[in-house]
Backbone bond lengths (Angstrom), bond angles and torsions (degrees), N, CA, C in turn:
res aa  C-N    CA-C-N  psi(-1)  N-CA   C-N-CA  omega(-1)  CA-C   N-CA-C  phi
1 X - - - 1.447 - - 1.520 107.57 -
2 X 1.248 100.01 137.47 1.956 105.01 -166.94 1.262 114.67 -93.94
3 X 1.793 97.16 -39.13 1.611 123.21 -178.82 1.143 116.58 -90.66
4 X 1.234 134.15 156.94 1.979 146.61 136.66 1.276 101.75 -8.50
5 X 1.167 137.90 -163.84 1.446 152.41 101.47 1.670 109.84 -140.89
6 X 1.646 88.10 136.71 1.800 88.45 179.28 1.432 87.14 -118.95
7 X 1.672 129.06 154.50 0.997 123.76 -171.82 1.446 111.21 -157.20
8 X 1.665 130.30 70.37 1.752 132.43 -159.32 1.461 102.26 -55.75
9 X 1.365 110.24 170.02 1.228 117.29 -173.78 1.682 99.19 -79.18
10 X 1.678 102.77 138.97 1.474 106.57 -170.69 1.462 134.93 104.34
11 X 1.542 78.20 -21.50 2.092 100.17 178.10 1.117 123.92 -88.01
12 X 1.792 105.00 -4.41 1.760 126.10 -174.28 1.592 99.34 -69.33
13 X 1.115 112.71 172.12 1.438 125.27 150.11 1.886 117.04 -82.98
14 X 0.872 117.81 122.99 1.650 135.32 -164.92 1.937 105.84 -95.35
15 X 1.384 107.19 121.84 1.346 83.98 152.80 1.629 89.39 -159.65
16 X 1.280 107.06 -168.13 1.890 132.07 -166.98 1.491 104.48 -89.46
17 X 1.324 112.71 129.79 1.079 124.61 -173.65 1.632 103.40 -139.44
18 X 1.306 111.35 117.73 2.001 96.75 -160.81 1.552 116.29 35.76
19 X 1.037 123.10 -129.34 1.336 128.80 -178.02 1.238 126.85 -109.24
20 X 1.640 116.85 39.36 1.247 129.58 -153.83 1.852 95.30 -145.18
21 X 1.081 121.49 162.08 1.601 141.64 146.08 1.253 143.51 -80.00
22 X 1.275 124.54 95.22 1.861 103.34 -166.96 1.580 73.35 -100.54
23 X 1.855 83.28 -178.25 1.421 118.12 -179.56 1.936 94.36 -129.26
24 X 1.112 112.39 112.75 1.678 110.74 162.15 1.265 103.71 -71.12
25 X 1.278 131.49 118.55 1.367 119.55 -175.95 1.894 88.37 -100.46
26 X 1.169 121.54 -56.14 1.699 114.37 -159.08 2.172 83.02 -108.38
27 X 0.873 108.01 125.86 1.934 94.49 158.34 1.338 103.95 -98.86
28 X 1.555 104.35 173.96 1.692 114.78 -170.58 1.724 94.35 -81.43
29 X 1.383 137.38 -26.81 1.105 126.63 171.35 1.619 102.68 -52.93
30 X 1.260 107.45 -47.30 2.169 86.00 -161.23 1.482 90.05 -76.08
31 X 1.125 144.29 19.88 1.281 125.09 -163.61 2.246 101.52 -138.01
32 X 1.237 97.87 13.03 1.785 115.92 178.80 2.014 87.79 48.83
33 X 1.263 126.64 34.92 1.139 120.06 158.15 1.380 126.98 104.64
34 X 2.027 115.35 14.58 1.301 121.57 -118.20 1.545 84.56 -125.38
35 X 1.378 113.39 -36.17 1.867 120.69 165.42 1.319 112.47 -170.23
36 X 1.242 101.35 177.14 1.747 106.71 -151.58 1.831 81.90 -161.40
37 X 1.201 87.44 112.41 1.965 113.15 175.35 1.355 116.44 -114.77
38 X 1.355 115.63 110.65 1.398 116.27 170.20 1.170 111.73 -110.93
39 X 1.449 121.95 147.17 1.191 125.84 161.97 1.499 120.38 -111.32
40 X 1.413 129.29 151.27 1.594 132.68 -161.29 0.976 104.78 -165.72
41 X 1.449 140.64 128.34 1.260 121.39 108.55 1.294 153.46 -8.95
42 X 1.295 133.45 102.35 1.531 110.59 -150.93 2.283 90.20 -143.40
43 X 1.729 92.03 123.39 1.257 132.43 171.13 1.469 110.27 -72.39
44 X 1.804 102.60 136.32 1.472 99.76 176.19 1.729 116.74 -33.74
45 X 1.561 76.36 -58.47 1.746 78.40 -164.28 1.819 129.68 -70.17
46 X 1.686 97.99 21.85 1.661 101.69 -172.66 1.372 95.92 -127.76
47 X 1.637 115.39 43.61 1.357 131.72 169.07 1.856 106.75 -77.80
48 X 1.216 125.30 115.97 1.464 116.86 -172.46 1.352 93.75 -77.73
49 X 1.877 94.66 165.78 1.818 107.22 166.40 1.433 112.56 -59.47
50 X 1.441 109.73 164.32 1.495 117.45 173.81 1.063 103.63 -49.40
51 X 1.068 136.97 138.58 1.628 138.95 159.64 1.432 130.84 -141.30
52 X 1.183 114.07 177.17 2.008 98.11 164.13 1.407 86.79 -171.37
53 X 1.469 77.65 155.21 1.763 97.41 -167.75 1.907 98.24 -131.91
54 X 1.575 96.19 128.10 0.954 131.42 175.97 1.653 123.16 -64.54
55 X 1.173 133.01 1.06 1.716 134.17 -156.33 1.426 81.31 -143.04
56 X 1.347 142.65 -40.27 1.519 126.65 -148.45 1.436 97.49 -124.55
57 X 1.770 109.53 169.78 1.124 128.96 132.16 1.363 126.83 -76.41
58 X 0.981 135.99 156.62 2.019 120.55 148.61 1.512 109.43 -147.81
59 X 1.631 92.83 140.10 1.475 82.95 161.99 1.485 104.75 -123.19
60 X 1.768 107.42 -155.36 1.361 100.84 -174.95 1.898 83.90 -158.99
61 X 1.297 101.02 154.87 1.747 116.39 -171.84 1.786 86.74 -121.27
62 X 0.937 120.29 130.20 1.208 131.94 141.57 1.764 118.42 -52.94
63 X 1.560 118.25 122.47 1.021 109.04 171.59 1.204 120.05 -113.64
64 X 1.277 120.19 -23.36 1.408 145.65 -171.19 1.321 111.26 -153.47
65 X 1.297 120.88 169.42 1.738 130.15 168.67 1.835 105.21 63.27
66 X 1.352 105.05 176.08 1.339 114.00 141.39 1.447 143.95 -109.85
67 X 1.153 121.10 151.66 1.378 117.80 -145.63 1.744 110.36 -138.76
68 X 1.413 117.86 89.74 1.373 126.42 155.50 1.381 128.73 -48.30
69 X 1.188 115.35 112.06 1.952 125.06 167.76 1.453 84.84 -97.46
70 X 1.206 75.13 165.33 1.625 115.43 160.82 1.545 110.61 -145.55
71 X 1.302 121.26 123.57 1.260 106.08 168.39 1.624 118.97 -156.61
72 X 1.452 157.26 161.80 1.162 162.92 75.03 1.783 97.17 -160.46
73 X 1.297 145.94 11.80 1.346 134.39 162.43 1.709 112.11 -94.45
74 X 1.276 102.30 166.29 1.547 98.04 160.73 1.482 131.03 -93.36
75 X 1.620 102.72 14.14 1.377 114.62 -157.90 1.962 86.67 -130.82
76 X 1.289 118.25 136.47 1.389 99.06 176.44 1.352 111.90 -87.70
77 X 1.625 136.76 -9.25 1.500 126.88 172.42 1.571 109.77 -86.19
78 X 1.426 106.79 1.34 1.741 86.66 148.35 1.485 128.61 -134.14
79 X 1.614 104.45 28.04 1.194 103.08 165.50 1.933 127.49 -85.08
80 X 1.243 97.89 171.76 1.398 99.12 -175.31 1.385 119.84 -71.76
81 X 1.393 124.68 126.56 1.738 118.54 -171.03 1.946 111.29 -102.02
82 X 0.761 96.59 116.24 1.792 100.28 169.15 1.669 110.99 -119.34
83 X 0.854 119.75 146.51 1.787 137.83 -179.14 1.615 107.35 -114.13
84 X 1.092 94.88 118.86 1.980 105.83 176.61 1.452 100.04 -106.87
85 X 0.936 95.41 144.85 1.729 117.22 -173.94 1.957 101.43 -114.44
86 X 1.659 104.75 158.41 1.416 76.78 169.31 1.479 149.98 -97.21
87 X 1.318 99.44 146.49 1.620 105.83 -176.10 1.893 101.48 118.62
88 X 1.340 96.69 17.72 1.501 107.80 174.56 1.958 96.50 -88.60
89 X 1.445 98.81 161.35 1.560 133.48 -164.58 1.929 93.21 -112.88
90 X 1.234 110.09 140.97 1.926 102.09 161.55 1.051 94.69 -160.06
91 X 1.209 115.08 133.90 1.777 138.13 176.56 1.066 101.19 -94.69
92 X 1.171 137.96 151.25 1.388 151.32 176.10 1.549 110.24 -145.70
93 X 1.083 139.96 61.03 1.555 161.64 -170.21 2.095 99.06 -43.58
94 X 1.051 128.64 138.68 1.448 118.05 -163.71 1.554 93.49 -54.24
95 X 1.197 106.25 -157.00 1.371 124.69 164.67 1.709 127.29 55.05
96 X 1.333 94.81 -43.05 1.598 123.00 166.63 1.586 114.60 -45.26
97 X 1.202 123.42 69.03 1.944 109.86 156.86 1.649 135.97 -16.92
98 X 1.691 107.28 110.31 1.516 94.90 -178.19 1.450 93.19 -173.40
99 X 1.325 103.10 171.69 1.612 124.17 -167.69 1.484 96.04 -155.83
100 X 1.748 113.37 150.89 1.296 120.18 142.42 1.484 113.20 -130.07
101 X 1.266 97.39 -178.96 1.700 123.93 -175.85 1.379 98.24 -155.57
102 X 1.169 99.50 142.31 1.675 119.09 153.97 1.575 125.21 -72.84
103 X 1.067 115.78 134.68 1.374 130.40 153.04 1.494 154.39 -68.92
104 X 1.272 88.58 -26.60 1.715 117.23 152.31 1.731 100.10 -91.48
105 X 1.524 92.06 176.20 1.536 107.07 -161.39 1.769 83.41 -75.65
106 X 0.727 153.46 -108.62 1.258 147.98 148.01 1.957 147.26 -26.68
107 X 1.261 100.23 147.09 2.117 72.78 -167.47 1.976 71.27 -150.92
108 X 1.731 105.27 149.48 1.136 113.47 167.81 1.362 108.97 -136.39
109 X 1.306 109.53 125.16 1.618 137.95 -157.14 1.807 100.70 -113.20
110 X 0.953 99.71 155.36 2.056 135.49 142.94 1.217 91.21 -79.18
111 X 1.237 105.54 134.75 2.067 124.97 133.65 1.162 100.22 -122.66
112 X 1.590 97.30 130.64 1.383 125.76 175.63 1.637 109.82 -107.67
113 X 1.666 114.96 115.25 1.429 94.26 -175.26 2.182 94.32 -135.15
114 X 1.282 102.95 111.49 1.580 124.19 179.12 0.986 98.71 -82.18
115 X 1.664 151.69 151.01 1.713 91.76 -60.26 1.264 95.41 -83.13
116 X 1.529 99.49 161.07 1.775 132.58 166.69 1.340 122.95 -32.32
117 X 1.205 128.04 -19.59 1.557 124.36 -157.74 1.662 115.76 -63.45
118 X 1.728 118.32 -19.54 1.310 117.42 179.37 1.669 122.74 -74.48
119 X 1.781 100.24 2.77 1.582 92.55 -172.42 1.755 86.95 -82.83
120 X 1.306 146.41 9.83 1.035 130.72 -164.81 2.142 101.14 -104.78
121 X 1.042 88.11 -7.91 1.926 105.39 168.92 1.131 104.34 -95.28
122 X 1.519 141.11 -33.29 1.532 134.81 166.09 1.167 98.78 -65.57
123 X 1.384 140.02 -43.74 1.859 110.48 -130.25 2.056 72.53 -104.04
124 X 1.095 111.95 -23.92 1.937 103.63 177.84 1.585 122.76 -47.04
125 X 1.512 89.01 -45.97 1.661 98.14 174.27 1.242 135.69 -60.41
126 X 1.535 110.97 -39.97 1.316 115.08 167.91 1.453 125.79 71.51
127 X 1.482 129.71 -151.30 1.470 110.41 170.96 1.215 112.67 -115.03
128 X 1.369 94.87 151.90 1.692 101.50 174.95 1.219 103.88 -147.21
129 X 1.386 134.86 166.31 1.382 150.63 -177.50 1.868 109.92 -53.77
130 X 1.776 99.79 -40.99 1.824 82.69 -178.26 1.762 87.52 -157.80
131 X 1.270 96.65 175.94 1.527 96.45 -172.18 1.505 111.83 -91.51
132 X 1.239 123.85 123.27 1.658 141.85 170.22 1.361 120.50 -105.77
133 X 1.196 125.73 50.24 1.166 125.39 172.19 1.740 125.06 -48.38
134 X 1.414 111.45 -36.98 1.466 97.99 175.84 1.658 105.04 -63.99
135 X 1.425 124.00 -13.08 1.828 113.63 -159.16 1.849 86.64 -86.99
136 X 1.324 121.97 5.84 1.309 120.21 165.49 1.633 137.53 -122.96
137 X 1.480 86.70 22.41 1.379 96.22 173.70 1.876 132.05 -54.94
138 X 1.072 99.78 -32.92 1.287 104.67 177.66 1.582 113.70 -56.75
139 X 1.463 87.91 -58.29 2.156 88.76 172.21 0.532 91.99 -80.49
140 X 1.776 164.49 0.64 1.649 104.28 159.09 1.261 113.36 -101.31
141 X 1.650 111.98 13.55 1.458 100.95 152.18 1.707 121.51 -69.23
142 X 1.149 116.67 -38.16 1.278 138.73 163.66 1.796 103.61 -18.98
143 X 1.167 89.20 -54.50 1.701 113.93 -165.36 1.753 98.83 -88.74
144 X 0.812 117.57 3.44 1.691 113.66 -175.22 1.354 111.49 65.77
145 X 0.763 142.60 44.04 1.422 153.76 139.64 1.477 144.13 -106.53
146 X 1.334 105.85 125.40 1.359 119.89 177.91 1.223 153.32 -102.68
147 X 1.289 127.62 127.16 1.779 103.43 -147.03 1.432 84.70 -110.25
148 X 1.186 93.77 159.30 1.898 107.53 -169.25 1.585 111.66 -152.15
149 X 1.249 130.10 7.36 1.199 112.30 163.24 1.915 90.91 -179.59
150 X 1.250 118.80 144.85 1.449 133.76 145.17 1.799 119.60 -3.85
151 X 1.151 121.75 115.22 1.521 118.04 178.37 1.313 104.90 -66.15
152 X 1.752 107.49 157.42 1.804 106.24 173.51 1.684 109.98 -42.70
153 X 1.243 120.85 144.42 1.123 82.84 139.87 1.619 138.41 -120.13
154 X 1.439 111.13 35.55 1.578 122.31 -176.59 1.396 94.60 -167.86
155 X 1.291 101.90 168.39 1.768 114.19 177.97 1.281 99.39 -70.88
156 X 1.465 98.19 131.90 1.760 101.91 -172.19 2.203 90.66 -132.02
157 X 1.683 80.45 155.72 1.504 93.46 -159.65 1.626 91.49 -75.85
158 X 1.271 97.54 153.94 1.649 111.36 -177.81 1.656 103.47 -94.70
């Protein structure tokens, strides 16, 4: 990337992802492959399975709401739980197992994914009525990712 980029909320390119909306705010094209930022809204119930992905880093900024990870087991009742509030930072180092959910009825996040190549497993999926992530296991092995256990499914006490 040669240039800046400033980019307000809304100025992304938008599309359907299950039954939800992202916003691409940066793609790995304007960026020769370097990160890939989405922004979303994200619903209790569009908490993904535990997983970890093998090709990337990611993080995620809290923008709103609160927001439960879980992350470093392959099992989510014995991984480690932290709660971001907003204007919280979360590293997610590759390899590392983890999921979040919100705690409020709603929470709107950054995804940060070094390098970019996984927005090309979001924008594939497209919309559908509810989220099925195991009926996509194959690509997201494709994508270096691995699912390893059942998403929360409710705010669970830390």
């Amino acid at each position: 990337m040669s240039v800046a980029l400033v980019r307000n909320p809304g100025e992304g390119t938008f599309y359907r992802y299950y039954d939800s909306v992202q916003e691409q705010v940066v793609s790995a094209s304007e960026t020769q492959g370097v990160v890939s930022v989405l922004r979303l809204t994200m619903r209790q119930t569009d908490a993904p399975p535990l997983h970890a992905h093998s090709h990337e880093d990611e993080s995620w900024v809290v923008l709103s709401g609160r927001v439960r990870f879980w992350v470093g087991s392959a099992a989510l009742d014995t991984c480690d739980v932290h709660d971001a509030e907003p204007g919280a930072y979360v590293f997610g180092p590759r390899s590392v197992p983890h999921t979040f959910q919100p705690l409020t009825t709603t929470a709107d996040l950054l995804v940060i994914n070094n390098p970019g190549a996984i927005e090309g497993y979001f924008r594939s999926i497209g919309p559908a009525a509810a989220r099925q992530d195991t009926d996509h296991a194959d690509l997201l092995a494709r994508y270096g990712v691995t699912l390893l256990d059942a998403p929360p499914t409710g705010p669970r006490s830390s």
